[in-house]
C-alpha positions, 0 to 999 in steps of 0.5 A: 527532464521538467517532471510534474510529480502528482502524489499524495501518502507517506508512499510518495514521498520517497520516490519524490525525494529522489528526483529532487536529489538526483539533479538529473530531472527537476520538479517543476511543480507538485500536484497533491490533494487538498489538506485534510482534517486528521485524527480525532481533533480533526487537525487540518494537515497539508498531505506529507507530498506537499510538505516535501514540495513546500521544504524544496520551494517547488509549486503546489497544486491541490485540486477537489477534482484535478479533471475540471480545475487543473488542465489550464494550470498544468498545461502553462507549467511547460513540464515534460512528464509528469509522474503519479505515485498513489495520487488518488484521482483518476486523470482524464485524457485532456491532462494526459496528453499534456506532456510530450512524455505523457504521464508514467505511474509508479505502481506497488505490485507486479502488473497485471496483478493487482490493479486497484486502489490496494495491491500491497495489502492484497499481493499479501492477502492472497499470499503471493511471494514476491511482489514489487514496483511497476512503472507504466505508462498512464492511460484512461483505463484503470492500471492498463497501461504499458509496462515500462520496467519492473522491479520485483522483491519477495514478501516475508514469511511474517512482513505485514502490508505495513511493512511492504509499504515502506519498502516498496516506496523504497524500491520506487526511489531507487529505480525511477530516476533510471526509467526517467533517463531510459525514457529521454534517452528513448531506450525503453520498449513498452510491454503490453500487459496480458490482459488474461492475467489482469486482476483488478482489487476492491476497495477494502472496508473495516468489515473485510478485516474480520478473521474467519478461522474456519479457513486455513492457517495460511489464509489466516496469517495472509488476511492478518498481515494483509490487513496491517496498517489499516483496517486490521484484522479482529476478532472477539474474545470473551465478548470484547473486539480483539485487534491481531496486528502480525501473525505466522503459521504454525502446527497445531490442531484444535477446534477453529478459533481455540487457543491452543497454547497460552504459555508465553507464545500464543497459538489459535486453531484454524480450519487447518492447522494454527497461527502464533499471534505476535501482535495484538490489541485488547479492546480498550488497550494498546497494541502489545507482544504476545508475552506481554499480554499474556503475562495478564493471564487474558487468554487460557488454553480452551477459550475459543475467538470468534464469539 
């Protein structure tokens, strides 16, 4: 089939890559986002789908608002489906209806749960054991559509967002071109989603990263990973903004936020039980290994975070 693919992070690419290499579909055009200014000079930076699509010859569209600038452009490309992959827009029913086929959605969580702009980091925040890729079919509301396939993995015991994020984009490329020849071959039923089970996200912000230690160790851990690569998870120690990167439960009993053990490993109290901190960042520093921080003596036993 002639594919439209509509992506736009690092997320995207792979599953990109391997339509372009499987010769069994063809990438006629790639709509992505505007090129942005990155990091702290501000770099404008084309976004890494684009960079992708331009290695392969293959079109670019970069739209501010793909709903008013793109349909007349998309419609006189002549694809047969088109595919988004963590674009970012929302798409209206004009351009929806483009395709024959419509347009399918890879989707990083197991459908009905978690619709929204963040369902890694939160299948990781609300501690869920597996999670996995979806892809559904797009329609005007909000990751409603039918569910065509389902792909699911476990999350690890200590696997941060970060972490998921590579492998489910993996998960993605291995599959979509499967869902590509069912749906041309007409072998796919979709399911309806359970509506009952929805759970749509909200957008997280720098604030939702502050570690309450009040609450149990597991809810702890879970926000921690959740909240790696971005915004990640803080803290305060002795005054000073401390960043926690990757965190595993453990025993332990103490006052919320003590730490507990400060010899080699490094262990904070929650509200029930205690976390083993494995990466971290000071204020000011870089992001280093428990050991590593504590060969500078910055924490004792007794020190209490949170203030």
């Amino acid at each position: 089939m002639r594919v439209i693919y509509l992506g736009t992070p690092e997320f995207a690419v792979a599953p990109l890559k391997a339509i372009i290499q499987s010769g069994r579909h063809k990438v006629v055009a790639v709509v992505t986002q505007p090129d942005r200014p990155v990091g702290r000079k501000n770099i404008i930076t084309p976004p890494p789908v684009k960079v992708v699509a331009t290695e392969n010859g293959i079109p670019v569209f970069q739209y501010e608002k793909i709903r008013t600038e793109g349909v007349e452009d998309l419609k006189g490309v002549g694809a047969d489906i088109m595919i988004t992959c963590a674009y970012g827009q929302i798409l209206s029913k004009e351009i929806i209806d483009i395709c024959p086929h419509g347009i399918i959605n890879i989707h990083a969580s197991l459908l009905p749960k978690y619709r929204g702009a963040a369902p890694i980091q939160y299948a990781v925040i609300k501690g869920e054991k597996t999670t996995g890729v979806t892809v559904m079919q797009t329609e005007e509301g909000l990751d409603t559509g039918d569910i065509l396939e389902a792909f699911e993995t476990p999350i690890g015991e200590s696997e941060t967002a970060g972490d998921l994020f590579t492998r489910l984009s993996a998960l993605g490329a291995e599959n979509i071109c499967s869902v590509l020849d069912k749906i041309e071959s007409g072998a796919i039923t979709p399911i309806k989603q359970d509506e009952s089970q929805a759970f749509v996200v909200k957008t997280i912000k720098k604030e939702d990263a502050l570690i309450d230690f009040s609450k149990s160790s597991l809810e702890v851990k879970n926000l921690i990973n959740g909240m790696n690569p971005w915004p990640i998870a803080f803290t305060y120690a002795n005054g000073k903004k401390l960043k926690i990167y990757r965190a595993v439960k453990v025993d332990g009993i103490g006052k919320a936020g003590e730490v507990i053990k400060a010899d080699k490993r490094l262990f904070i109290a929650c509200g029930d039980g205690a976390i083993e901190v494995m990466e971290l960042q000071e204020e000011g520093g870089k992001v280093m290994n428990a050991l590593s921080y504590l060969n500078g003596r910055k924490l004792k036993v007794g020190d209490l975070l949170g203030e």
